[in-house]
N, C-alpha and C positions, 0 to 999 in steps of 0.2 A: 654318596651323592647319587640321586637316582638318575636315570637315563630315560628320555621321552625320545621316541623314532618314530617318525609321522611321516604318511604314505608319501612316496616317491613321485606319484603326479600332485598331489598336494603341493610338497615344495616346488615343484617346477612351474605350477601356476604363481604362485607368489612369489615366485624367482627368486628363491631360500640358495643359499653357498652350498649347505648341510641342511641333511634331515634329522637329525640329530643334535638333541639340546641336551642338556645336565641341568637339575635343581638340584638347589643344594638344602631345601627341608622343605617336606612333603608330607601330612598326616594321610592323605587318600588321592588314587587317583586322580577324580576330581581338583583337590587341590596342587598337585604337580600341572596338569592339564591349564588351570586359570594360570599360572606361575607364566608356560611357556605362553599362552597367548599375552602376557602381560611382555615380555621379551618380544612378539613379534604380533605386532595387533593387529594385522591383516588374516592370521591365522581363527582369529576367535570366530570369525563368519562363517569359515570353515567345519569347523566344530558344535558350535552350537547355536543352534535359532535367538530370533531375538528374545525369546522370553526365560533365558539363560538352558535350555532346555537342549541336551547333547544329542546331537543329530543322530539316529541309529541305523546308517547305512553304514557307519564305522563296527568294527570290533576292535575290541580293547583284548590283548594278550599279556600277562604278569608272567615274568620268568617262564614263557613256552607254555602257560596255561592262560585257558580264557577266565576271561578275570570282569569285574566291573568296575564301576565309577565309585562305590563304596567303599571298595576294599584298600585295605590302609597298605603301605609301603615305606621300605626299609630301605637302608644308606643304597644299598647294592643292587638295590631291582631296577629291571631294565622292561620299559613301559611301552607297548608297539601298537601302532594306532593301524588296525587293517580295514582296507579297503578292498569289496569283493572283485574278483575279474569278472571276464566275458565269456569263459569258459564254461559257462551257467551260469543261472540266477540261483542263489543258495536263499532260499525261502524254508524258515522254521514256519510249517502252520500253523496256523493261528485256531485258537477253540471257536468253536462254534454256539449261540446260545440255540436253546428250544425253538424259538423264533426262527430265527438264519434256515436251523435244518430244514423246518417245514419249507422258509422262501425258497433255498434254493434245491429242494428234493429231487426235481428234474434233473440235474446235475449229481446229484448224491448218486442217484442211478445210473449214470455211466459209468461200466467198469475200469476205464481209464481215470477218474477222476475221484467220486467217493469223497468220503471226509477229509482225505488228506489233501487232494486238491480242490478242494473248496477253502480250505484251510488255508492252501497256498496262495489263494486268488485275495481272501483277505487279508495277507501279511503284504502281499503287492504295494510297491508304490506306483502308479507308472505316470509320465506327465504329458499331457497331452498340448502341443506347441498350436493355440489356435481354436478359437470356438465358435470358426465358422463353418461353410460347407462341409468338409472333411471331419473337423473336428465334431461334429452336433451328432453325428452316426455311431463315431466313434464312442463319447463320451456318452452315448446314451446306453450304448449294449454293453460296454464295461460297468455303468454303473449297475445294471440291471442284471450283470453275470458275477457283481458281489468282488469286484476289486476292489480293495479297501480302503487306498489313500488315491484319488485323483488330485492332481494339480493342471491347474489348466491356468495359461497364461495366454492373454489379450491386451491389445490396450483398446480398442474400438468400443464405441456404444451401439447397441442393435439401431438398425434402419428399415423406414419398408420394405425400399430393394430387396434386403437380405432375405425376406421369408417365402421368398421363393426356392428356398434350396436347404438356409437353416435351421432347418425341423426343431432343434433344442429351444428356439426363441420363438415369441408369440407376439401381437399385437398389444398384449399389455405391456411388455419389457421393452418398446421402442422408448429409444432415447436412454435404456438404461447400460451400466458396462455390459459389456458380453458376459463377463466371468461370472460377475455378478449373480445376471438373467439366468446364464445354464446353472449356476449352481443350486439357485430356487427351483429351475425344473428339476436336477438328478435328484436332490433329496425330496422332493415328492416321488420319486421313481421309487427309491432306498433310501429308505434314512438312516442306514447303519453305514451309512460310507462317514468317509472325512475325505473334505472337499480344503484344499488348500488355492486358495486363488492369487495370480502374480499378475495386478495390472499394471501393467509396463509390455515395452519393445525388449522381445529379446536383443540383444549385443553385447561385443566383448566386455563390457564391462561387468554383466551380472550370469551371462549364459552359461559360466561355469561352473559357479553357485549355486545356481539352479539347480540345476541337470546333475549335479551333485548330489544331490539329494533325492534323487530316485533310481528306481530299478531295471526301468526300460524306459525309452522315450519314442512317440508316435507325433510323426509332423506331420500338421495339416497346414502348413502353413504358405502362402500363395504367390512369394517372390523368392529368389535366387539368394541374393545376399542371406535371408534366412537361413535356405538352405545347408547352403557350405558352411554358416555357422554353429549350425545345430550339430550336422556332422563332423564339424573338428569337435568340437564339444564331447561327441560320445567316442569319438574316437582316440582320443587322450584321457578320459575317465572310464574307457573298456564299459561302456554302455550302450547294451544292441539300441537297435533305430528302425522303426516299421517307418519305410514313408510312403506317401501317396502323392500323387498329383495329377490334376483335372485342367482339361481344355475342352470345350465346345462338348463333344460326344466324345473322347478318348478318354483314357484311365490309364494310369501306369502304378503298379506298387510293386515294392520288394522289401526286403529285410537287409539290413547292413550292419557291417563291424560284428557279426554274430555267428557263433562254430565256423570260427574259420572263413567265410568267407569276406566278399568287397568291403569295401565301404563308400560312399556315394560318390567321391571325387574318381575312384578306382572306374567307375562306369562313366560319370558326367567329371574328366578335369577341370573344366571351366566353363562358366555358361554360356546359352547363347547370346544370340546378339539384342540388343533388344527389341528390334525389329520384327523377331523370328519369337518373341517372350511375350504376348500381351497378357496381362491378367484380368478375368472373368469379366470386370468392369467395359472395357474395351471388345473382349474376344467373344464373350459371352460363356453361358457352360448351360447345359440340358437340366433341370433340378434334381433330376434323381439319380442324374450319374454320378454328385459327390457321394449318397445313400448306397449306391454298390460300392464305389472304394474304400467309402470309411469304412461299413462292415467288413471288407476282406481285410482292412488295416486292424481293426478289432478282433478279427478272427486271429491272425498272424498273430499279435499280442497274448491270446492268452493261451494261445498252442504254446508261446513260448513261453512264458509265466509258468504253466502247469510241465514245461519239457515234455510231450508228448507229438507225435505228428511230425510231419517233415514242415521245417519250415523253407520261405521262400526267398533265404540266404543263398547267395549265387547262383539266383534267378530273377529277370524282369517280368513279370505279367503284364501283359498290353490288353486293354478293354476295348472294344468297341462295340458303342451303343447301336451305332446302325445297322450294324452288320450284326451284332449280336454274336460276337466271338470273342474270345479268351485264344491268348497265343501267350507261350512260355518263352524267352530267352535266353539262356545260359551266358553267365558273367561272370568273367574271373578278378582275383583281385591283382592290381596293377605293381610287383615287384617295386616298381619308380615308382609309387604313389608318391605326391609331396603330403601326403597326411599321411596315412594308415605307414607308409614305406621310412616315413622319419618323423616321427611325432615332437621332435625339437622346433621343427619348421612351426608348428602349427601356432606356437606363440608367435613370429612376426609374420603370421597373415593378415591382410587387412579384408574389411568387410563392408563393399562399396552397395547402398540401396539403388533400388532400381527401379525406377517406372516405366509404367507402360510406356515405350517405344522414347526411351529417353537414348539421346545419340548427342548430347550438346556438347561434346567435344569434336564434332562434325561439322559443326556450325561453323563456317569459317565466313563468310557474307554477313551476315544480319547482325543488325547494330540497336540500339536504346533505341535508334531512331524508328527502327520496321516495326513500333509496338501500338496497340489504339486499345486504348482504356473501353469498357463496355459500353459506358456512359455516352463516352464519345462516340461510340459511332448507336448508338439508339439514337442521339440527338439529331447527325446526319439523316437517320432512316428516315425520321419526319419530315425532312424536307428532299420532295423530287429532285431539285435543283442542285442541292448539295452531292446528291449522286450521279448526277449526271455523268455518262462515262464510265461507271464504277463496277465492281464484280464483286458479289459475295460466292466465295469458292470454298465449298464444306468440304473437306478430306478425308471424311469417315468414311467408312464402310456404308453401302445401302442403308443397312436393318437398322442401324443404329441412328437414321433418320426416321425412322418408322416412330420414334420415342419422343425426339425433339431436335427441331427445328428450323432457323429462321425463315423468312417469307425469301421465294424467290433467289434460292441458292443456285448455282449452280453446282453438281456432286462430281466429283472425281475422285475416288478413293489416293491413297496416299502411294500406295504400290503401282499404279496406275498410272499416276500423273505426267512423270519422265515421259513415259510414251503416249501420251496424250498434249502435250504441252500445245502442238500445231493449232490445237481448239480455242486456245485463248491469244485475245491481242495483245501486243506488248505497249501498245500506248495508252490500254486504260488503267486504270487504278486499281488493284486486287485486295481484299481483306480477306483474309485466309482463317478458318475456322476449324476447331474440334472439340473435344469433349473436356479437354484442360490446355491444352496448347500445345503439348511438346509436340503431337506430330505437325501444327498448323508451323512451329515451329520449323521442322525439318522442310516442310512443303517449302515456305517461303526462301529458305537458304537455296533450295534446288534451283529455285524463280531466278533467285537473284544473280546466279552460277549462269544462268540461261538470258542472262541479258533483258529482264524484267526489271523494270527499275520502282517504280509504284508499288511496293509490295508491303503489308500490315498483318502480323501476328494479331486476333483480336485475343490479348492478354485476357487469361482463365478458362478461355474457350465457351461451350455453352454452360460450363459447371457455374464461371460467374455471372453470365447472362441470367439464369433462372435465379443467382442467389441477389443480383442486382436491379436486375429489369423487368424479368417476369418469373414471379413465385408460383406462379397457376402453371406454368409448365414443367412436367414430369421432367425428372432427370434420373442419370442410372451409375 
């Protein structure tokens, strides 16, 4: 009876008793291998793609030699399914044709690199979480430096917004998936890649799958919840993590879970508040400062693809655009991590999304009642007499009235308001505005905390405004 032993975080995602099965008739690997996913059918996704086709981040070992999926087996053989660590990327390079050498000869010619790490850069898998601002840099100079398997995973379709920042998308790809769109732009870049595209939300349900099946993973991905899941992810599949992240003119990147050092929770336990978290949409970001972090995130990657260079594992880099400086930080990894320090934990983590300036567990005031449909108060707007007494009070930010606007607001940013509160009367009628609601939200709860009683979220903020009332005005 042969013996199948399948990698040890394997069973532990699938929350297997034992890693350790018996067939008891087997002509080839292959066929022991379908046997135990037939025994345990959550394993087969693990294993092989859907086009029955055996994932080759595993190695197969017969009796303490490497072995294949061909090769026949006997009562006694004992079948070991390996999965590589983090103590390097173990890359066989890959041949190179006529072609390739000429594409990438610039590279042939560094004496760090040469054919064998050109070689390496082709047998790469790496997956890049995101194919917007961060990602569009990244995925452009991987594709064009001959890494050989990109996977980029999105679920968004391009917008105009976006091509202020992400360079991978064009005016023809609006309205198309992101994954899509960059993939037609990298294979015009290379067409010797293979482009794997996952249109979906990363989450616990598929992130492990995923990230499974490649060799390094680069997030460019632009909320918190992501975050911490990518990073359990690599840090229970021993999969380094380049990541980056952008606000206004700032830049932050490092390398995690890799020779040794942090992993991203060991730096950030828990995120901030979401107060202190807006994303780009809200906060805004400068266009070409996701174009400096994705490259250094791209750089990172293939320093470490190729093992060469120091990478920027138990280090933060901070950017700033204004000031036009680069500062290094030193970080260590956290003993008590509850990831990287107990990787059992990492299966009952939950992974809560996050909006911009969402706090509605804060809300303790505002009821069904404090809400006004768009409709409804455009109807009001028309009539003077209907507003009599009334206040439309925007809680954005200045700039982000510069965009869009209603008539005759009055502005009080949201940070602001508490100490400004004395400027409004408490006998008129306030309709509280923002770009989706949650902070006209939080405004209104504060109001009502303050002895305001007239107080209205106008539900969707100006995002339903332009998609209800007025389409001729920009929105962001």
């Amino acid at each position: 009876m042969a013996k199948i032993i399948v990698p040890d975080r394997v069973a532990k995602i699938v929350k297997l008793d034992t890693n350790e099965f018996d067939v008891p008739a087997a002509n080839t690997v292959e066929d022991a291998l379908v046997a135990v996913c037939e025994q345990v059918d959550a394993l087969k996704a693990h294993f092989f793609h859907p086009n029955g086709e055996f994932k080759n981040h595993f190695m197969l070992v017969i009796n303490d030699e490497h072995g294949s999926l061909s090769q026949s087996v006997a009562s006694d053989s004992t079948v070991e399914i390996l999965l590589a660590t983090s103590g390097g990327i173990d890359l066989t390079p890959a041949e190179l044709s006529k072609e390739e050498v000429e594409r990438y000869s610039r590279h042939l010619l560094l004496p760090n690199v040469g054919r064998k790490g050109q070689g390496r850069l082709k047998a790469a898998r790496v997956l890049i979480i995101g194919t917007g601002g961060l990602g569009s840099p990244i995925a452009l100079y991987l594709a064009a430096a001959g890494v050989g398997t990109l996977g980029l995973i999105d679920f968004d379709v391009v917008e105009e917004s976006n091509l202020q920042r992400q360079i991978v998308h064009g005016h023809t790809t609006i309205g198309e998936l992101k994954v899509e769109s960059a993939k037609t732009r990298l294979l015009d870049i290379n067409k010797h890649l293979n482009i794997q595209t996952h249109t979906c939300a990363l989450s616990p349900d598929n992130a492990f799958d995923i990230i499974a099946d490649y060799d390094l993973v680069i997030d460019g991905s632009d909320n918190f919840a992501t975050r911490y899941l990518v990073n359990d992810a690599c840090v229970l599949l021993e999969k380094p993590l380049v990541s980056g992240s952008i606000h206004q003119f700032d830049g932050q990147i490092s390398v995690f879970n890799h020779d040794g050092g942090p992993c991203y929770r060991c730096v950030f336990p828990e995120s901030p508040p979401a107060e202190l978290a807006p994303n780009c949409s809200a906060g805004g970001v400068i266009g070409v400062l996701p174009g400096v972090v994705g490259t250094i995130q791209a750089t990172e990657a293939v320093k470490i693809l190729l093992d060469m260079g120091e990478s920027l594992a138990g280090k933060l880099l901070r950017f700033d655009a204004l000031g036009m400086n680069f500062r290094s930080v030193k970080v260590k990894k956290d003993p008590h991590c509850k990831a990287c320090a107990s990787k059992e934990a990492i299966k009952q983590f939950t992974y809560t999304p996050q909006t911009c300036s969402d706090s509605s567990s804060e809300l303790t005031m505002l009821t069904e009642h404090n809400y006004i449909q768009t409709t409804d108060l455009a109807h009001m707007m028309q009539d003077p007499a209907m507003m009599q007494d009334s206040v439309l009070l925007d809680v954005r930010d200045m700039q982000e009235l510069e965009i869009c606007v209603l008539p005759e607001v009055i502005n009080i940013p949201l940070g602001e308001l508490e100490d400004q509160l004395f400027r409004l009367d408490k006998s008129q009628t306030h309709y509280i505005i923002c770009l989706a609601g949650r902070r006209a939200e939080r405004a209104a709860d504060l109001m009502l905390k303050h002895g305001f009683s007239k107080v209205y979220v106008l539900r969707e903020g100006m995002v339903g405004w332009t998609r209800d009332i007025d389409n001729s005005m920009p929105i962001y």
